[in-house]
C-alpha positions, 0 to 999 in steps of 0.5 A: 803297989799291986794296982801300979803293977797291973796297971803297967800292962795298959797300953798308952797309960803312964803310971807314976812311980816313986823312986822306991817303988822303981828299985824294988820293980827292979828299975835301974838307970842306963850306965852303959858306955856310949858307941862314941865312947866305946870307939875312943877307948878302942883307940886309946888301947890302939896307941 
């Protein structure tokens, strides 16, 4: 993994990555509320 590791910092090259070697990089999927439904719950406590 040392080699992935390095090789992240080469421009325009893709490193392919199992789900394992991601969470221990510290990847993490996106969970954040859209702008759209940030809005509509601003509304909802509007009501």
């Amino acid at each position: 993994m040392r080699d992935k590791i390095l090789d992240l910092n080469t421009p325009g090259l893709v490193v392919e990555v199992s789900k394992e070697e991601a969470a221990e990089l510290g990847a993490f999927e996106e969970d954040a509320l859209s702008e759209e439904d940030a809005q509509e719950a601003t509304e909802e406590q509007e009501d």
